[in-house]
DSSP file (Angstrom, degrees, kcal/mol; ACC not computed):
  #  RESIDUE AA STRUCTURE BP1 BP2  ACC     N-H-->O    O-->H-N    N-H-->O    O-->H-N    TCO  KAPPA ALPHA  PHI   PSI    X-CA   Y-CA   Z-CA
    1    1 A X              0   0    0      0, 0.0     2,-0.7     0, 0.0     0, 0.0   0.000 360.0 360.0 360.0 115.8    9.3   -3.0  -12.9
    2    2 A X        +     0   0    0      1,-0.0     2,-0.2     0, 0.0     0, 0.0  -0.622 360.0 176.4 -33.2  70.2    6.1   -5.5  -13.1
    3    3 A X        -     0   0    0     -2,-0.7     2,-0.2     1,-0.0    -1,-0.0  -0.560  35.5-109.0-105.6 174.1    3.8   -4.4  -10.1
    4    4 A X        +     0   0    0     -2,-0.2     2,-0.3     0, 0.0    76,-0.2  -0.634  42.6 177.7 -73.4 133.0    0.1   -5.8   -9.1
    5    5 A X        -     0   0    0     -2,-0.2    41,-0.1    41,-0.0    38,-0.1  -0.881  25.5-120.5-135.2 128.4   -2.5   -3.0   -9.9
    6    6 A X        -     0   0    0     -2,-0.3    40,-0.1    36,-0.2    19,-0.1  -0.143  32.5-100.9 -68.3 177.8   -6.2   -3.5   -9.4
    7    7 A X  S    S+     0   0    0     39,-0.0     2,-0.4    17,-0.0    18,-0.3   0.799 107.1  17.7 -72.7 -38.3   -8.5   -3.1  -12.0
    8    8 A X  S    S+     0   0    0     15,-0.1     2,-0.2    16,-0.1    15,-0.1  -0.945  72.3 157.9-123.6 161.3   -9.8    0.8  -11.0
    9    9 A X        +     0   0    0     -2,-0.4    13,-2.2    13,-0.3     2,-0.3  -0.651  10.5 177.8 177.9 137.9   -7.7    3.0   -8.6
   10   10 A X  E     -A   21   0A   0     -2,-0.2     2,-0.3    11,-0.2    11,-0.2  -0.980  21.9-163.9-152.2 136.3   -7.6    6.5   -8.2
   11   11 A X  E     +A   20   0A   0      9,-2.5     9,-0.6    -2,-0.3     8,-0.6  -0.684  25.3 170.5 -72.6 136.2   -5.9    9.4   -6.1
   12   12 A X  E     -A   18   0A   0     -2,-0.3     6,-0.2     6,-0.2     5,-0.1  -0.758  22.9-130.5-166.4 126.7   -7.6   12.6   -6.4
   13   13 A X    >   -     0   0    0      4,-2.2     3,-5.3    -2,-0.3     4,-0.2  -0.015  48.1 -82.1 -68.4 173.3   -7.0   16.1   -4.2
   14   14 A X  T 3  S+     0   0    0      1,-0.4    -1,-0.0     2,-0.1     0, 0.0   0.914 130.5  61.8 -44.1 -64.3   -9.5   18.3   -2.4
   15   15 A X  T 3  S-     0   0    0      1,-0.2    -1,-0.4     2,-0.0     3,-0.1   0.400 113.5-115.7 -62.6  -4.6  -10.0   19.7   -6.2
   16   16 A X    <   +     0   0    0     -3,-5.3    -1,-0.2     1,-0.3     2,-0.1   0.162  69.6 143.9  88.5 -31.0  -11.1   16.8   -7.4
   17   17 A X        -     0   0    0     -4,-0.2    -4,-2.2    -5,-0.1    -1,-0.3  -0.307  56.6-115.5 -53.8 129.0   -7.7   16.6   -9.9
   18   18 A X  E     -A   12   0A   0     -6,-0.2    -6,-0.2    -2,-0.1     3,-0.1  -0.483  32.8-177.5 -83.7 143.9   -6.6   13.2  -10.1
   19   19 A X  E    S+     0   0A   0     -8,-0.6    11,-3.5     1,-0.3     2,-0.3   0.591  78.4   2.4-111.7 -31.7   -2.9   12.5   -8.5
   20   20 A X  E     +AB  11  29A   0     -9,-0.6    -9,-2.5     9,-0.2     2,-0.3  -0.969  67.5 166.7-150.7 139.2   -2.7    8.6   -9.5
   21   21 A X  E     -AB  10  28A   0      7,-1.3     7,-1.4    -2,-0.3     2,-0.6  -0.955  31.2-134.0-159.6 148.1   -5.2    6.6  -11.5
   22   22 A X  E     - B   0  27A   0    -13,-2.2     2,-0.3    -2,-0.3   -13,-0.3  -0.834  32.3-178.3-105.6 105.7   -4.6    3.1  -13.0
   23   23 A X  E >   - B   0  26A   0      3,-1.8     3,-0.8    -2,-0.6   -15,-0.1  -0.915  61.8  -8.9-129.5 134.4   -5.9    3.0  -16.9
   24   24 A X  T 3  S-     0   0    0     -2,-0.3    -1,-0.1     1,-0.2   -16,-0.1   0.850 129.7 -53.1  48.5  65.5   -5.9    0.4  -19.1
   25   25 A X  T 3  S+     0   0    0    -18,-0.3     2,-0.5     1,-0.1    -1,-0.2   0.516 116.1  90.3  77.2  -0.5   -3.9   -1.6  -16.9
   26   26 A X  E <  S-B   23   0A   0     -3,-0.8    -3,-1.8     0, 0.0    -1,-0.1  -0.960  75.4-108.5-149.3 143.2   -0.7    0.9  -16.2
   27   27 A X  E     -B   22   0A   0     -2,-0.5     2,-0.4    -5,-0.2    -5,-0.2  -0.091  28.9-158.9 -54.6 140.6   -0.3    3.2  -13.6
   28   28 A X  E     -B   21   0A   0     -7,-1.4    -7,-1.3     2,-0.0     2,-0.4  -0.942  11.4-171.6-116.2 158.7   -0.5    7.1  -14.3
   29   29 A X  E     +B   20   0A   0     -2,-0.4     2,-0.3    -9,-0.2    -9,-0.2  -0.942   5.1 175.7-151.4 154.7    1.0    9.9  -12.1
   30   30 A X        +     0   0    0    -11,-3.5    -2,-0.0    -2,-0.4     0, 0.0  -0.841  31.8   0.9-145.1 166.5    0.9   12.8  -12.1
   31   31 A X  S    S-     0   0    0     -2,-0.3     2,-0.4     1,-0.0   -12,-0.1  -0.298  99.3 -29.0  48.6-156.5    1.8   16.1  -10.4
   32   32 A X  S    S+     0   0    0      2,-0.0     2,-0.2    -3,-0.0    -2,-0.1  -0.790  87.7 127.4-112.1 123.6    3.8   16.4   -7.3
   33   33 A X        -     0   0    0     -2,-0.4     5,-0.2    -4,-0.0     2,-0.1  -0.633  53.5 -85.6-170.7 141.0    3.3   13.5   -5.1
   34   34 A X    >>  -     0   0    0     -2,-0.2     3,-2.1     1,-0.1     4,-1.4  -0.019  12.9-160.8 -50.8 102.2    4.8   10.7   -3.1
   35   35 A X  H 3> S+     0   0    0      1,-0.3     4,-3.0     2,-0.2     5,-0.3   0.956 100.7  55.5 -33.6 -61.0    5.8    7.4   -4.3
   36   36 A X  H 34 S+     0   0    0      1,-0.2    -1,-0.3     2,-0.2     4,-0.3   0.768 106.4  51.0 -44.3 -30.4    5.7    6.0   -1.1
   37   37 A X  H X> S+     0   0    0     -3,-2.1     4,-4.1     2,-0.3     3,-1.7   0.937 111.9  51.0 -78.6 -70.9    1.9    7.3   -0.8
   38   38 A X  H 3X S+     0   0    0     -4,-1.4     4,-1.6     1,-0.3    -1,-0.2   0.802 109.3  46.0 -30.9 -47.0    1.2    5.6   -4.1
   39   39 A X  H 3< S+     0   0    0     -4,-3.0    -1,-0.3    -5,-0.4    -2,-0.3   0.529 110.7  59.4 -79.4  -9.3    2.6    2.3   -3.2
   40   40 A X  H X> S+     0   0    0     -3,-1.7     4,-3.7    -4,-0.3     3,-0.6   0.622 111.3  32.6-143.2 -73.0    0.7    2.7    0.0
   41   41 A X  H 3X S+     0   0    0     -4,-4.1     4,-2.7     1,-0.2    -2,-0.2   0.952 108.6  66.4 -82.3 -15.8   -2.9    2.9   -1.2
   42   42 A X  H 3< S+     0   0    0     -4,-1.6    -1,-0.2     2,-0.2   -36,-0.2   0.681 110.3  38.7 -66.4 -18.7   -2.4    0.7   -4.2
   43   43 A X  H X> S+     0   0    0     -3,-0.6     4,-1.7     3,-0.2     3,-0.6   0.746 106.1  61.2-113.1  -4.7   -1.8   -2.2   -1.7
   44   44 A X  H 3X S+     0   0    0     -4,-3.7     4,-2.8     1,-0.2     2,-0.7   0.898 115.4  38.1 -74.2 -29.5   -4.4   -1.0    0.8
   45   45 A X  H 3< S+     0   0    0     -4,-2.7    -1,-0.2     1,-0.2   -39,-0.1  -0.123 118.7  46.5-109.6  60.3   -7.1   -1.7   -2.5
   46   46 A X  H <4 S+     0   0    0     -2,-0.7    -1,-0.2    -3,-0.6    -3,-0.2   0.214 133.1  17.6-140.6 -49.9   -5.5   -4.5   -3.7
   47   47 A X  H  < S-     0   0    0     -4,-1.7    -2,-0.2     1,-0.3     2,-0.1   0.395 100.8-117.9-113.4  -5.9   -5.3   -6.0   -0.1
   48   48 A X     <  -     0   0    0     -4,-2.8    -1,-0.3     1,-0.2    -2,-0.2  -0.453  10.3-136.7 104.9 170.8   -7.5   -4.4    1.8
   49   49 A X  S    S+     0   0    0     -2,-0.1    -1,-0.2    10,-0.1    15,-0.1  -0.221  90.1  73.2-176.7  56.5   -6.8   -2.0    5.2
   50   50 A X  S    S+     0   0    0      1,-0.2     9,-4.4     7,-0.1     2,-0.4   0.129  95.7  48.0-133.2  -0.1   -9.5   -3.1    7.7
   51   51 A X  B    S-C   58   0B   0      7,-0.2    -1,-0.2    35,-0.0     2,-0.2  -0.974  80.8-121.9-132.5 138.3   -7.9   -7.1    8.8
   52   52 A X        -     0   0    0      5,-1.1    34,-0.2    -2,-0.4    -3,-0.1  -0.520  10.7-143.0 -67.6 161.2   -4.2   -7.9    9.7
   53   53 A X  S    S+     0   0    0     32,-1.3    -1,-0.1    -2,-0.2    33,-0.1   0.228  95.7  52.6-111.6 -20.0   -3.0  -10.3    7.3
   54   54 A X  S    S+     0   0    0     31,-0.2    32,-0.1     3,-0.1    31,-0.0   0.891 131.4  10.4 -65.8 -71.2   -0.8  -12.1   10.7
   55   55 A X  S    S-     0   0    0      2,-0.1    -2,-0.1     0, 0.0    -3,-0.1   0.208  92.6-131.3-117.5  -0.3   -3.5  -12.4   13.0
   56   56 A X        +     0   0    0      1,-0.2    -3,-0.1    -5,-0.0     3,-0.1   0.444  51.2 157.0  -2.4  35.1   -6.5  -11.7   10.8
   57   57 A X        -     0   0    0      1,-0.1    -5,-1.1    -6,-0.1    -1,-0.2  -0.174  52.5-112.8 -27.4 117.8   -7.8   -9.2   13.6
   58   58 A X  B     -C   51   0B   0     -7,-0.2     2,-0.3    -2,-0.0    -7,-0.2  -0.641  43.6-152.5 -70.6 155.3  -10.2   -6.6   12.2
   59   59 A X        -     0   0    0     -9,-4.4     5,-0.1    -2,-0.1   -10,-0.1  -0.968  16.0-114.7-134.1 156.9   -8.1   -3.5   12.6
   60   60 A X    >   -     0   0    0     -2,-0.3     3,-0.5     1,-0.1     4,-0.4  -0.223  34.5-122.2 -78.6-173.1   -9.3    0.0   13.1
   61   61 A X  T 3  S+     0   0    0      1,-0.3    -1,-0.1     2,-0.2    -2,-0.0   0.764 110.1  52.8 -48.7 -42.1   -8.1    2.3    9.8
   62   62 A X  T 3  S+     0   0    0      1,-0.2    -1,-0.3   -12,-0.0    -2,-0.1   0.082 103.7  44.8 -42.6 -21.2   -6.7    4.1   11.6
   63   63 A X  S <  S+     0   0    0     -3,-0.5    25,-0.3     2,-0.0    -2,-0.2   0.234  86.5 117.6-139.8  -3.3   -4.6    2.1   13.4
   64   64 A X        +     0   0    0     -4,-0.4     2,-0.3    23,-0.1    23,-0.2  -0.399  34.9 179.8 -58.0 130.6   -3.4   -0.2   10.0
   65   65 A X  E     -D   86   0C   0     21,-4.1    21,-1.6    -2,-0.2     2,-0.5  -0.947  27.5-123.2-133.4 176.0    0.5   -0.2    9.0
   66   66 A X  E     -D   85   0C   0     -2,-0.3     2,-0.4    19,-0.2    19,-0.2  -0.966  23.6-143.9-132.0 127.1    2.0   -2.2    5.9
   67   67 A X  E     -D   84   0C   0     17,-4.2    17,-2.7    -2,-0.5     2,-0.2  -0.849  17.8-117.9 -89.9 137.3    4.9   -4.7    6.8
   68   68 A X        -     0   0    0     -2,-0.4     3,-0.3    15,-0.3    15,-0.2  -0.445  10.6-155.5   4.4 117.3    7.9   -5.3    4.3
   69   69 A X  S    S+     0   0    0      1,-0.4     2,-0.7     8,-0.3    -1,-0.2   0.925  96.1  24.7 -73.3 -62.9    7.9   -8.7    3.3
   70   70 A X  S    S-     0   0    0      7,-0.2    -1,-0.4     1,-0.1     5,-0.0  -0.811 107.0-110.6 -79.0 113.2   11.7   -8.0    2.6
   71   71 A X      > -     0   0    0     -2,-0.7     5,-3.9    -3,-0.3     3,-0.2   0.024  11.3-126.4 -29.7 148.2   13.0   -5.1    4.8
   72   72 A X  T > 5S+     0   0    0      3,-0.2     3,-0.6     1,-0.2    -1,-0.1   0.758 102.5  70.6 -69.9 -36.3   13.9   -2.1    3.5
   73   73 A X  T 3 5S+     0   0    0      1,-0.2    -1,-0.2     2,-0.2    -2,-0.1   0.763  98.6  42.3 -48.7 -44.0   16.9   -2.2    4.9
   74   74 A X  T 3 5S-     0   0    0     -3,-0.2    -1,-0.2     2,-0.0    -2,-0.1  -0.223 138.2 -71.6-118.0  36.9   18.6   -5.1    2.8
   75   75 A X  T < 5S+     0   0    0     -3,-0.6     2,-0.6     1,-0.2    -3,-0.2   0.503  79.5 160.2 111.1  18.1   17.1   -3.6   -0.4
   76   76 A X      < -     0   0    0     -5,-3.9    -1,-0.2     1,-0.1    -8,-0.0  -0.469  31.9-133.2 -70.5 102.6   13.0   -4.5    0.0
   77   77 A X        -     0   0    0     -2,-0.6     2,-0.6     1,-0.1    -8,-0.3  -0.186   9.7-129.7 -42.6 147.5   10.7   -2.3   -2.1
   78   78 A X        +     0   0    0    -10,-0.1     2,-0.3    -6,-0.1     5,-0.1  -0.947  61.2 127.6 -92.6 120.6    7.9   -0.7   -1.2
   79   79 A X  S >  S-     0   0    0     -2,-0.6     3,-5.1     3,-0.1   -40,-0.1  -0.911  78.1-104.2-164.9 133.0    5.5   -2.0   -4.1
   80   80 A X  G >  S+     0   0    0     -2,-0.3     3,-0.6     1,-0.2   -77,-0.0   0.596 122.3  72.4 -43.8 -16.5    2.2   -3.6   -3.5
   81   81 A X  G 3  S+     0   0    0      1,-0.2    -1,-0.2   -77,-0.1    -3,-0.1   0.616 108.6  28.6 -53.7 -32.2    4.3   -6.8   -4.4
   82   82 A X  G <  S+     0   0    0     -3,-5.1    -1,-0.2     1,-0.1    -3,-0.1  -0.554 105.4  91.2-158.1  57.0    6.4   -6.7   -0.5
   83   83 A X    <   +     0   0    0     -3,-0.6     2,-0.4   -15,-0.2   -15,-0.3  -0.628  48.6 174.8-166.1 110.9    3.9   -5.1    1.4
   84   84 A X  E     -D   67   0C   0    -17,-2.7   -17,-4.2    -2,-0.1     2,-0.1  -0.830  37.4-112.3-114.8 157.8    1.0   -6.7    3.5
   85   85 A X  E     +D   66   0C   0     -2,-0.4   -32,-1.3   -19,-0.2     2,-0.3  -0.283  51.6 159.7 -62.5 138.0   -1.6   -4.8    5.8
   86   86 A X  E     -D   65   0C   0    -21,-1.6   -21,-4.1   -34,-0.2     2,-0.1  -0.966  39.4-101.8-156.1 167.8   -0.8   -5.9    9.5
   87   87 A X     >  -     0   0    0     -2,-0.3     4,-1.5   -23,-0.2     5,-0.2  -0.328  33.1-117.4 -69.4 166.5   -1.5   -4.4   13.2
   88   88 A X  H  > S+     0   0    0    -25,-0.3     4,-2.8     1,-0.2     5,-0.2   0.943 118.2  61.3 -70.8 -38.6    1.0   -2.7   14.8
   89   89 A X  H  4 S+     0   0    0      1,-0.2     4,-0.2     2,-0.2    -1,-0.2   0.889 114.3  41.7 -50.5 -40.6    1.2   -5.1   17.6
   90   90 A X  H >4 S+     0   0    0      2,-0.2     3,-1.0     1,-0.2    -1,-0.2   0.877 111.0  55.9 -58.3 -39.8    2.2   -7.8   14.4
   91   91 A X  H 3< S+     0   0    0     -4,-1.5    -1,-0.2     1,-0.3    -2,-0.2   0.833 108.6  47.9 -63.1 -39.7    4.4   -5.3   12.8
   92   92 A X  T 3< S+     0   0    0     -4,-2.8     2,-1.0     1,-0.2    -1,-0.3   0.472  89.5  83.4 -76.6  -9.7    6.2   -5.0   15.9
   93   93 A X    <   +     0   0    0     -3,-1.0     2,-0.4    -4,-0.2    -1,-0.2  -0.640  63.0 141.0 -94.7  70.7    6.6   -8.6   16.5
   94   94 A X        -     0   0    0     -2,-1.0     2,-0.2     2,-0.0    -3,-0.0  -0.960  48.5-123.5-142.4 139.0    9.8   -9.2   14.2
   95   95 A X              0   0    0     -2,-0.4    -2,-0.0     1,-0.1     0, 0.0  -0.511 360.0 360.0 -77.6 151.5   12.5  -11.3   15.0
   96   96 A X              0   0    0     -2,-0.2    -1,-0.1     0, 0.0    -2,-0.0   0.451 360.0 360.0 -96.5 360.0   16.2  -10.0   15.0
């Protein structure tokens, strides 16, 4: 699978030990950690985590969630590809 990766990114624990880091263009990982987690900060520093991407609201950090372009439910990955920064109030605004 083909995903977007910026040019630097890195994961790295309290120890300083790196968990994911992007060199020379392809993702590495390593140890025990969460895909989902990965896929999750690679499209907050690809796309950013402080403005909804709906409403373009600054939003606090805290308070960011990443929408599914395609649901998960009828087979949408989570990959920085089919996942934008939104508020919750946006996230929450989805027709049935």
């Amino acid at each position: 699978m083909i995903i977007e990766l910026p040019q630097r990114f890195r994961i790295a624990g309290k120890t300083n030990k790196d968990y994911a880091k992007v060199i020379d263009g392809v993702l590495h990982i390593y140890g025990v950690i969460s895909f989902r987690k990965v896929m999750y900060e690679l499209t907050f520093a690809l796309k950013g985590k402080r403005k909804c991407y709906y409403c373009g609201a600054k939003v606090k950090k805290k308070n960011i969630t990443l929408d599914h372009i395609y649901p998960q439910d009828i087979g949408g990955p989570t990959i920085p590809d089919n996942l934008l920064p939104s508020c919750k109030e946006c996230n929450c605004q989805k027709p049935i």
